[in-house]
MDAnalysis code that builds the backbone (N, CA, C; Angstrom):
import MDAnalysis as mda
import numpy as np

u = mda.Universe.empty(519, n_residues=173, atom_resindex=np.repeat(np.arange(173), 3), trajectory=True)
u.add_TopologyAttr("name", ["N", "CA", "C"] * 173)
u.add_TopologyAttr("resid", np.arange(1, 174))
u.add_TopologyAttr("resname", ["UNK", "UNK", "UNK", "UNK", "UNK", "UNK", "UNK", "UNK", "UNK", "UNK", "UNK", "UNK", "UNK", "UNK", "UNK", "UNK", "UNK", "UNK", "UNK", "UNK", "UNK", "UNK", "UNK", "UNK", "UNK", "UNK", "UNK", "UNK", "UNK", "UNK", "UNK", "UNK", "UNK", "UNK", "UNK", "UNK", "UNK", "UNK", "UNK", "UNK", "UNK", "UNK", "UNK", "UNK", "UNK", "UNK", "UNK", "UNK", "UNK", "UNK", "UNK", "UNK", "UNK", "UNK", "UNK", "UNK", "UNK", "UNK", "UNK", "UNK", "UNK", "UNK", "UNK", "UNK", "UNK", "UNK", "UNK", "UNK", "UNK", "UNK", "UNK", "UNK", "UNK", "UNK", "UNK", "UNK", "UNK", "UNK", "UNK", "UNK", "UNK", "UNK", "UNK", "UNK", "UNK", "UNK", "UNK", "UNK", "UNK", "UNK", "UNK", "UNK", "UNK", "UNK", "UNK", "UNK", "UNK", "UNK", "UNK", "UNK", "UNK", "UNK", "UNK", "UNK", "UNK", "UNK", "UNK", "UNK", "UNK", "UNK", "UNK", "UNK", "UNK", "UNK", "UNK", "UNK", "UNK", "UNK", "UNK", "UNK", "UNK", "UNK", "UNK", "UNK", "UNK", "UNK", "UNK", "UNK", "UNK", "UNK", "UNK", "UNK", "UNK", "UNK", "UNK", "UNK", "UNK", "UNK", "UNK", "UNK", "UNK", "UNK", "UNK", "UNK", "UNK", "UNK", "UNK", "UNK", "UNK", "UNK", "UNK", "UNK", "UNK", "UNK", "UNK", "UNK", "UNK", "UNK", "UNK", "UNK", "UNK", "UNK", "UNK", "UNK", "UNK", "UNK", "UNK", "UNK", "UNK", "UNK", "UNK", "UNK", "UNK"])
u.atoms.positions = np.array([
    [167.435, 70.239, 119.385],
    [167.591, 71.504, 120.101],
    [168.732, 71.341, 121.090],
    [169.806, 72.438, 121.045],
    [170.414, 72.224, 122.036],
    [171.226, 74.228, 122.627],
    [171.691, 73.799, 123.493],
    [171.827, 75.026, 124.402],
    [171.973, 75.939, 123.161],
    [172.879, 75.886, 122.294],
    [173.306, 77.111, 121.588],
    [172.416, 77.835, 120.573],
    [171.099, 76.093, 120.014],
    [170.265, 77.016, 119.498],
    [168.773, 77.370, 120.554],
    [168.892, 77.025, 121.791],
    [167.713, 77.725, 122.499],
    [168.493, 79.121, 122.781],
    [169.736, 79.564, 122.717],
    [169.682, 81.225, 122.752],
    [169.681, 81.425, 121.639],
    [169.900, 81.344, 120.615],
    [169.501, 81.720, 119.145],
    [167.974, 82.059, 119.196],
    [167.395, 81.158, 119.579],
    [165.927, 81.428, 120.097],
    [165.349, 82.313, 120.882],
    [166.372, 82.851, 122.264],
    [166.411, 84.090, 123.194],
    [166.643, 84.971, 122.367],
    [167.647, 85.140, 121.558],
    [167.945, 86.413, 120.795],
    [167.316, 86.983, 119.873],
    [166.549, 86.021, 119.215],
    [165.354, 86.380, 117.954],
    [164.425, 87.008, 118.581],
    [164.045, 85.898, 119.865],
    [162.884, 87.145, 120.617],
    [163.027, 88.557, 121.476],
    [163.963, 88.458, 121.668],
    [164.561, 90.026, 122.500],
    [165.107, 90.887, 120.855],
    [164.768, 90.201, 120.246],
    [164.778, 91.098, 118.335],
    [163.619, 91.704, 118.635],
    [162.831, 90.463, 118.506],
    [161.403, 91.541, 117.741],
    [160.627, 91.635, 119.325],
    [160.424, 91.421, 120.422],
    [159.683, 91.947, 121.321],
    [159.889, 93.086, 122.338],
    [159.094, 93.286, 123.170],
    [159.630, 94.011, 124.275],
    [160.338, 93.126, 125.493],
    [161.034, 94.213, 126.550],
    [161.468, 92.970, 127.256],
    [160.051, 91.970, 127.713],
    [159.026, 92.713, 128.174],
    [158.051, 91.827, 129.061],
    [157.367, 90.652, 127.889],
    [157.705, 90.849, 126.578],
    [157.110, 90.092, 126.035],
    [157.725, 88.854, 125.568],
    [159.283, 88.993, 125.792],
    [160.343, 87.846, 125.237],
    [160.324, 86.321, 125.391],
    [159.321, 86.176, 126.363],
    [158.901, 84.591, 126.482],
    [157.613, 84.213, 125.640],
    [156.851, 84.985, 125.309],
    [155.654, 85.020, 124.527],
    [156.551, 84.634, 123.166],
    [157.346, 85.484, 122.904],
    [157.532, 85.491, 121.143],
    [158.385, 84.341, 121.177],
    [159.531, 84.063, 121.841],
    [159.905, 82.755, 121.347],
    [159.184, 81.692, 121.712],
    [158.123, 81.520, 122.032],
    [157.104, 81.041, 122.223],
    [156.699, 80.657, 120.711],
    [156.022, 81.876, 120.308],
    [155.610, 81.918, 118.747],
    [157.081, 81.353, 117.488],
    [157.965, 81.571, 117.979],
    [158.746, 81.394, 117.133],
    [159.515, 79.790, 116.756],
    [159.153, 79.503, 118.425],
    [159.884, 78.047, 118.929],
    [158.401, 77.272, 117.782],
    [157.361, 77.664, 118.556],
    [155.778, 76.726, 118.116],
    [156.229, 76.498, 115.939],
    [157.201, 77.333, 115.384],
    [157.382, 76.710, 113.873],
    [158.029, 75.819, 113.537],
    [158.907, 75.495, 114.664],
    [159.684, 74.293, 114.635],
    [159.048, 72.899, 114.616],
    [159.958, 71.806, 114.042],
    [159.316, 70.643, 114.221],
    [158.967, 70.058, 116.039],
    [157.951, 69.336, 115.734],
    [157.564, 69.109, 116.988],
    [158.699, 68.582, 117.981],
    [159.364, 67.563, 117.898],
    [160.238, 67.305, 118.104],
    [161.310, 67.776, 118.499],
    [161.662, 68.880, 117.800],
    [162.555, 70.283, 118.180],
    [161.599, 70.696, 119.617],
    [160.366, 71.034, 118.974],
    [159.595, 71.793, 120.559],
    [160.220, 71.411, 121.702],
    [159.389, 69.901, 121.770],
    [159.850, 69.107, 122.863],
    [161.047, 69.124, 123.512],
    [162.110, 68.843, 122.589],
    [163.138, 68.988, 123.186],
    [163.743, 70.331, 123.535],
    [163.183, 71.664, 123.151],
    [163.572, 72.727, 124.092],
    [163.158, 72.518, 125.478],
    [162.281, 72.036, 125.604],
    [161.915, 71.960, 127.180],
    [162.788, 72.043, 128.143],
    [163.469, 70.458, 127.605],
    [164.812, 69.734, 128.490],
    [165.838, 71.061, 128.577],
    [166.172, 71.675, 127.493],
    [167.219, 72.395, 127.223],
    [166.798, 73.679, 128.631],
    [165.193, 74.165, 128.468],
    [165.241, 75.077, 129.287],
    [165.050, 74.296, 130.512],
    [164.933, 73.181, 131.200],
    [165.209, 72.982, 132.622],
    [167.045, 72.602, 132.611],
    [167.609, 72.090, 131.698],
    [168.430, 71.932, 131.631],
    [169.238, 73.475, 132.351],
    [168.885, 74.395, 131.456],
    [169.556, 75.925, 131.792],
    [168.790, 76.171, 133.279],
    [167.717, 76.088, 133.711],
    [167.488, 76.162, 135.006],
    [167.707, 75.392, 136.272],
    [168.152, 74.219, 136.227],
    [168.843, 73.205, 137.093],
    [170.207, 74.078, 136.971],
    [171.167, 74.149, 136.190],
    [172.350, 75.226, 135.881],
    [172.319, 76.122, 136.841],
    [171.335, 76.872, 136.964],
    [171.173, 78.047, 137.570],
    [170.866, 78.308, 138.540],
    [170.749, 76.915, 139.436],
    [169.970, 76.616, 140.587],
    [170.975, 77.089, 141.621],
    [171.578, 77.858, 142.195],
    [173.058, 78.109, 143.026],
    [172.405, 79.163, 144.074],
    [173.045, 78.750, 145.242],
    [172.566, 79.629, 145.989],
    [173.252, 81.296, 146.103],
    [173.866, 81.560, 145.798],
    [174.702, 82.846, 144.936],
    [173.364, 83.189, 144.406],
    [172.981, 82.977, 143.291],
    [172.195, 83.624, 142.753],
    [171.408, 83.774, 143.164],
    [170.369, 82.700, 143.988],
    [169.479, 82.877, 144.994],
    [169.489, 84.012, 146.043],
    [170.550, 84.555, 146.330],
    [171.170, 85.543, 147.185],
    [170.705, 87.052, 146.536],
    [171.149, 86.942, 145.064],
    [170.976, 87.905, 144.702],
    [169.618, 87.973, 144.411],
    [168.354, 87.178, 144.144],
    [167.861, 87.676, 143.651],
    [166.778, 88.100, 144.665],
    [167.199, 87.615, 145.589],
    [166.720, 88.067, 147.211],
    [166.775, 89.699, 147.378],
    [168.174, 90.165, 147.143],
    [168.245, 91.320, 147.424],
    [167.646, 91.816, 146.325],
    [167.609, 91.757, 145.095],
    [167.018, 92.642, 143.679],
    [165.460, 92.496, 144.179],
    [164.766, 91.435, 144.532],
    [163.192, 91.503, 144.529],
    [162.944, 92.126, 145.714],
    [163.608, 92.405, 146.989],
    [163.292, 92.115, 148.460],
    [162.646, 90.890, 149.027],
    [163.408, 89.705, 148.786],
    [162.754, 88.625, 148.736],
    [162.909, 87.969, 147.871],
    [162.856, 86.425, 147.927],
    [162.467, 85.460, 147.048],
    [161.929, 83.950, 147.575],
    [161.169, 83.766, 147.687],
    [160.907, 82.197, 147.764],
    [161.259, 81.141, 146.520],
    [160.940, 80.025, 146.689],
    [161.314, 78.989, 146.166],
    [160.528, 79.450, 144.462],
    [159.322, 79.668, 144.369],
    [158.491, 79.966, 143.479],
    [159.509, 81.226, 142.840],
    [159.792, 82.231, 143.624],
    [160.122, 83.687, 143.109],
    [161.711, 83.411, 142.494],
    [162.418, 81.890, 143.184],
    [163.329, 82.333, 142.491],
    [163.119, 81.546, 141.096],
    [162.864, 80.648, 140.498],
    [161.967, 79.874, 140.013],
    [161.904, 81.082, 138.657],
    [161.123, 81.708, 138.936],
    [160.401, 83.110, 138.108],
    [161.503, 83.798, 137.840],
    [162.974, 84.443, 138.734],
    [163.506, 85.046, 138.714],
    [164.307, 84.778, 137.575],
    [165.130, 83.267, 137.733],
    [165.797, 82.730, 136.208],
    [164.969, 82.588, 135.089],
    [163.776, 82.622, 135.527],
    [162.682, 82.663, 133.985],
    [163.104, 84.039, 133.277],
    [162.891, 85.003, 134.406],
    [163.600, 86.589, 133.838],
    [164.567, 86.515, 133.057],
    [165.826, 85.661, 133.804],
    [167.457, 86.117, 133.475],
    [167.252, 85.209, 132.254],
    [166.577, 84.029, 132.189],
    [166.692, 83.282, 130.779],
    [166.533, 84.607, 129.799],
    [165.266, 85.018, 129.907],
    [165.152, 86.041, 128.711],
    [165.969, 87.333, 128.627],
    [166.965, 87.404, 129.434],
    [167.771, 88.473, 129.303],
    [169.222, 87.937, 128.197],
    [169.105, 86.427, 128.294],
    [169.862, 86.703, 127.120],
    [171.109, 85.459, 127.767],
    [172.030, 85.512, 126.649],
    [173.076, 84.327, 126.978],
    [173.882, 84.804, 127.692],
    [174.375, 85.947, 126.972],
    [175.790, 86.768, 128.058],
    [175.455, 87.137, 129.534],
    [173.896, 87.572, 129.745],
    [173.513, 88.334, 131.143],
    [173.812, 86.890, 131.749],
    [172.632, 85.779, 131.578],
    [172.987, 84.920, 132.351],
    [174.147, 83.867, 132.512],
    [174.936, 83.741, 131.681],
    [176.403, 82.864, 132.227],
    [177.339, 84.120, 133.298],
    [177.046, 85.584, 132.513],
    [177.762, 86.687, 133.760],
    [177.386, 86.604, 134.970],
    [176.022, 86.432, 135.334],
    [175.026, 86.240, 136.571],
    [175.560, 85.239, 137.155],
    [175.682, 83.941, 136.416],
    [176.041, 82.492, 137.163],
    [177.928, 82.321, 137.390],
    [178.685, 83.430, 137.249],
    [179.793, 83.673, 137.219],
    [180.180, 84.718, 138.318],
    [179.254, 85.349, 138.259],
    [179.323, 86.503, 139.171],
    [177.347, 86.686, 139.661],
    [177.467, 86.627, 140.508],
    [175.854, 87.498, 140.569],
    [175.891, 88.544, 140.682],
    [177.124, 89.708, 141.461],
    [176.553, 90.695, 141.919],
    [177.185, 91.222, 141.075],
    [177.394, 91.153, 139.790],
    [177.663, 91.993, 138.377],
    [176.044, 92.400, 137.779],
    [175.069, 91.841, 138.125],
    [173.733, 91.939, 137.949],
    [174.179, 93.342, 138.614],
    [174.128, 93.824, 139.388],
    [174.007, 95.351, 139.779],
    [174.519, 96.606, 138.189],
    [175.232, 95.520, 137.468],
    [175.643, 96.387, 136.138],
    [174.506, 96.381, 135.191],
    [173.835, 95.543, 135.013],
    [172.650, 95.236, 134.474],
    [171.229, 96.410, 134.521],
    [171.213, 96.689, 133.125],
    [170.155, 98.359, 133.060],
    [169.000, 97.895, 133.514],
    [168.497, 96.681, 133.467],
    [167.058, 96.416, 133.941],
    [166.486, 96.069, 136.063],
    [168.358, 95.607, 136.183],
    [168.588, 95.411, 137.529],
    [168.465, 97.104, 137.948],
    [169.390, 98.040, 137.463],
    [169.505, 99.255, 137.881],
    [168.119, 100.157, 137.939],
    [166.857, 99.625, 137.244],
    [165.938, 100.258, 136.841],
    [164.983, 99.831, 137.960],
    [165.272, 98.824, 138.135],
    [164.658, 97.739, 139.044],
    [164.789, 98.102, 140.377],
    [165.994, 98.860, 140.836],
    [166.618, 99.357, 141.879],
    [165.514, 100.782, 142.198],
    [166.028, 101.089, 141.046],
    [165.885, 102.725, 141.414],
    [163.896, 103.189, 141.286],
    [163.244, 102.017, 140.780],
    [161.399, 102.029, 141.077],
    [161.069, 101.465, 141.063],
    [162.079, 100.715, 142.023],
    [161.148, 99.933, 143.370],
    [160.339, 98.276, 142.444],
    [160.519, 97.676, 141.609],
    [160.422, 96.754, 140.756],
    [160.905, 95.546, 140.839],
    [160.305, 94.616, 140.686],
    [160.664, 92.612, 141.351],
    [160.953, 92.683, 139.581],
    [161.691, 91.679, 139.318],
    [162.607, 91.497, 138.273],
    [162.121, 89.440, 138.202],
    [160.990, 89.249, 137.492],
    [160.972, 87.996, 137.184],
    [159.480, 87.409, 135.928],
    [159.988, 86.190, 135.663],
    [159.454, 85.863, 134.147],
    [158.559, 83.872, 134.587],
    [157.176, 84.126, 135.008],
    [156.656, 82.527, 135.102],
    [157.025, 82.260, 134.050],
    [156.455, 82.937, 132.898],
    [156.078, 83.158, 131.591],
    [157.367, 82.011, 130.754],
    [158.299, 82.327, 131.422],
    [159.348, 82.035, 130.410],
    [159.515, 80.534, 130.406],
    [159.030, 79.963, 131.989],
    [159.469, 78.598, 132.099],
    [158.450, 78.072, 131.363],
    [157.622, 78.092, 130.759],
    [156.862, 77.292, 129.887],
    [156.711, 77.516, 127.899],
    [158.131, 78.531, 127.816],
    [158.235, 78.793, 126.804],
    [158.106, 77.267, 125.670],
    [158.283, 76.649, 125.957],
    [158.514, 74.934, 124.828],
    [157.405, 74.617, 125.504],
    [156.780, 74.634, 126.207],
    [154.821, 74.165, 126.842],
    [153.781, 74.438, 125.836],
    [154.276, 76.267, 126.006],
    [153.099, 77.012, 124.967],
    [153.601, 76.883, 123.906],
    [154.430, 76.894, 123.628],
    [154.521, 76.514, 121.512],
    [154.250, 75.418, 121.235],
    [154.894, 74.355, 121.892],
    [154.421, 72.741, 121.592],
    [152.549, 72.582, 121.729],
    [151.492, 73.335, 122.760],
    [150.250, 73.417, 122.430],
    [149.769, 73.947, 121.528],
    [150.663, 75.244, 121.292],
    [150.461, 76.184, 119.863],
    [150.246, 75.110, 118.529],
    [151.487, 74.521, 118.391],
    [152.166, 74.352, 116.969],
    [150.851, 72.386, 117.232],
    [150.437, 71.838, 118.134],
    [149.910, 70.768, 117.813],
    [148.620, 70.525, 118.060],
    [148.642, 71.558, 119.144],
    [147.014, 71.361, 120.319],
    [146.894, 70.394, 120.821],
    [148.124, 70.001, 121.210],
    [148.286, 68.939, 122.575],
    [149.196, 69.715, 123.922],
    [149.100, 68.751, 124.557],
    [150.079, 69.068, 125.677],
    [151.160, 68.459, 125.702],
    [152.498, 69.118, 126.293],
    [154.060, 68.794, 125.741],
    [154.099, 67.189, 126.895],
    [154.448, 65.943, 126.202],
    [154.231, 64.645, 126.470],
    [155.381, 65.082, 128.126],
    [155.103, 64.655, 128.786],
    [155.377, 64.660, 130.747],
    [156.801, 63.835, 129.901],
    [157.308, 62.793, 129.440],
    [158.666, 62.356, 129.568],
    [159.035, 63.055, 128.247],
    [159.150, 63.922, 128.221],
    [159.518, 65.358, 127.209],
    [160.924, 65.521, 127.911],
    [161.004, 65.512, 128.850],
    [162.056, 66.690, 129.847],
    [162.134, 66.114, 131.549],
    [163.412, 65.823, 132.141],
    [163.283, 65.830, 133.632],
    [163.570, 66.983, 134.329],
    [163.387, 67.079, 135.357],
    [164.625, 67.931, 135.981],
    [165.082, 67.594, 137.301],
    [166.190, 68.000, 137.067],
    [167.380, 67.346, 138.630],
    [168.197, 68.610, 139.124],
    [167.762, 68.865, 140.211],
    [168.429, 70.253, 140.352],
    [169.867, 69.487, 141.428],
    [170.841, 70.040, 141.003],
    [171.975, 70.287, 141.969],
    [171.683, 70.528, 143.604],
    [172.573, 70.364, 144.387],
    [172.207, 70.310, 146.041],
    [172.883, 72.109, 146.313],
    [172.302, 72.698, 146.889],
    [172.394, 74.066, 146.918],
    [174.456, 74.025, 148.137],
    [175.048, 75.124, 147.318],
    [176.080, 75.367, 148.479],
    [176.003, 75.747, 149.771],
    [176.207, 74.588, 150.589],
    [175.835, 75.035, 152.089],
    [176.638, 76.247, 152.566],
    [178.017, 76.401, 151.678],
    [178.363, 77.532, 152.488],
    [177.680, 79.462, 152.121],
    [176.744, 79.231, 151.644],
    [175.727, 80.087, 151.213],
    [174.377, 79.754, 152.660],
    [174.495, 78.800, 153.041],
    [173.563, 78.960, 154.244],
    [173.422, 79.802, 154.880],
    [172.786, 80.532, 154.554],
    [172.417, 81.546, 156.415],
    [171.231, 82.842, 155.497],
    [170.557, 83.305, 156.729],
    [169.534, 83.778, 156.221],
    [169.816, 85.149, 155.583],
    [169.403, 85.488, 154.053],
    [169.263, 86.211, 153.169],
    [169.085, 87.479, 154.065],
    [168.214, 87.703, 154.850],
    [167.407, 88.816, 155.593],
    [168.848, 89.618, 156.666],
    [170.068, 89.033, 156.716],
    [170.843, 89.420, 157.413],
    [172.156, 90.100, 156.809],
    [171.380, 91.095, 156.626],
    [171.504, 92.209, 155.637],
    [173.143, 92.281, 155.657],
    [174.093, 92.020, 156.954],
    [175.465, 92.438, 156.808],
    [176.741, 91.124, 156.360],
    [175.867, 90.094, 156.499],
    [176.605, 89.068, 155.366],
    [176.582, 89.209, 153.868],
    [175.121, 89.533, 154.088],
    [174.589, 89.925, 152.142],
    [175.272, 91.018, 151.685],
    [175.335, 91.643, 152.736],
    [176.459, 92.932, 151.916],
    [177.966, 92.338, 151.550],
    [178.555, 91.883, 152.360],
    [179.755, 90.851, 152.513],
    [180.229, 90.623, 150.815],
    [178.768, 89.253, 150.796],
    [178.708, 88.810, 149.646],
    [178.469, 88.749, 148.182],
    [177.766, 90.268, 148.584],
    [176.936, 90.884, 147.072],
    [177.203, 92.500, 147.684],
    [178.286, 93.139, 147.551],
    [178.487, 94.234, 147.609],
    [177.495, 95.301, 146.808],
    [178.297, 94.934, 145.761],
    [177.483, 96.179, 144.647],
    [175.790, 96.163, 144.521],
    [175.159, 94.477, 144.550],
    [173.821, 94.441, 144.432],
    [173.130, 95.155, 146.257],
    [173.952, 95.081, 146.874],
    [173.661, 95.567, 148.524],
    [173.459, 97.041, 148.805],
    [174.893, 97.750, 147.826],
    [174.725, 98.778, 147.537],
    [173.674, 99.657, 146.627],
    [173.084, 99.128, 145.996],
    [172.262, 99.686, 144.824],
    [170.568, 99.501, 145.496],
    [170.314, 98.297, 146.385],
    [168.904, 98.153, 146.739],
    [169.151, 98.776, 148.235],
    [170.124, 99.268, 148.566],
    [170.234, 99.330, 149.939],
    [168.941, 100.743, 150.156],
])
């Protein structure tokens, strides 16, 4: 398993599910693979979430939820995983292009937190699915990156965040 076919894997399931269901089905879809394959999506998805660990995005997803803790942001890239390959390398390139984003805009406009537990255990639940075990603990590490200090300062101070995330500032404002 590797990055290009765990979105092959995002994309099959944003085929056949709804959005809220897109971690469930590649779930089901990952669990036909050899075990081995399972397993090693794991890595691939902390792999993509260590990636994603930036305080930029953290920023944004502050302003999209009203809030985020450590847990929420956690959940939040579980979301953007299942939104797909293009949303999230655009997100980790730009965050406040997320304000272009129909589910961000929907999210805006009734009042809606935008995030997926579900997703981070997508290679968990298929690997129990497909064996009826639990996915072996040295399956996968994770090492997250040291956050950009020059992103320090508190989220809640609404006229830096605008600064920095215009369009997402504008849209939840």
């Amino acid at each position: 398993m590797d990055k290009q076919t765990f979105w092959k894997l995002i994309d099959a399931a944003r085929t056949d599910a709804e959005p809220d269901q897109v971690a469930a089905r590649a779930s089901e879809l990952l669990a036909r693979c050899p075990e081995a394959e399972i397993a090693a999506a794991q890595q691939v998805l902390w792999d993509l979430l260590a990636e994603s660990y930036r305080s930029p995005l953290w920023a944004a997803a502050y302003v999209i939820n009203g809030g985020c803790s450590d847990d929420g942001f956690d959940y939040f890239r579980g979301w953007l995983l299942t939104q797909g390959e293009e949303a999230f390398a655009g997100a980790l390139a730009d965050p406040d292009s997320l304000a272009d984003h129909p589910a961000v805009r929907e999210a805006a406009a009734q009042g809606l937190e935008l995030w997926d537990e579900e997703a981070l255990s997508i290679a968990w639940t298929a690997y129990e699915s497909a064996t009826g075990r639990e996915l072996p603990s040295d399956s996968f590490t994770i090492s997250y990156p040291a956050l950009d200090p020059s992103w320090d300062f508190d989220f809640d101070d609404t006229k830096e965040t605008a600064a920095r995330l215009p369009r997402l500032s504008a849209l939840f404002d």
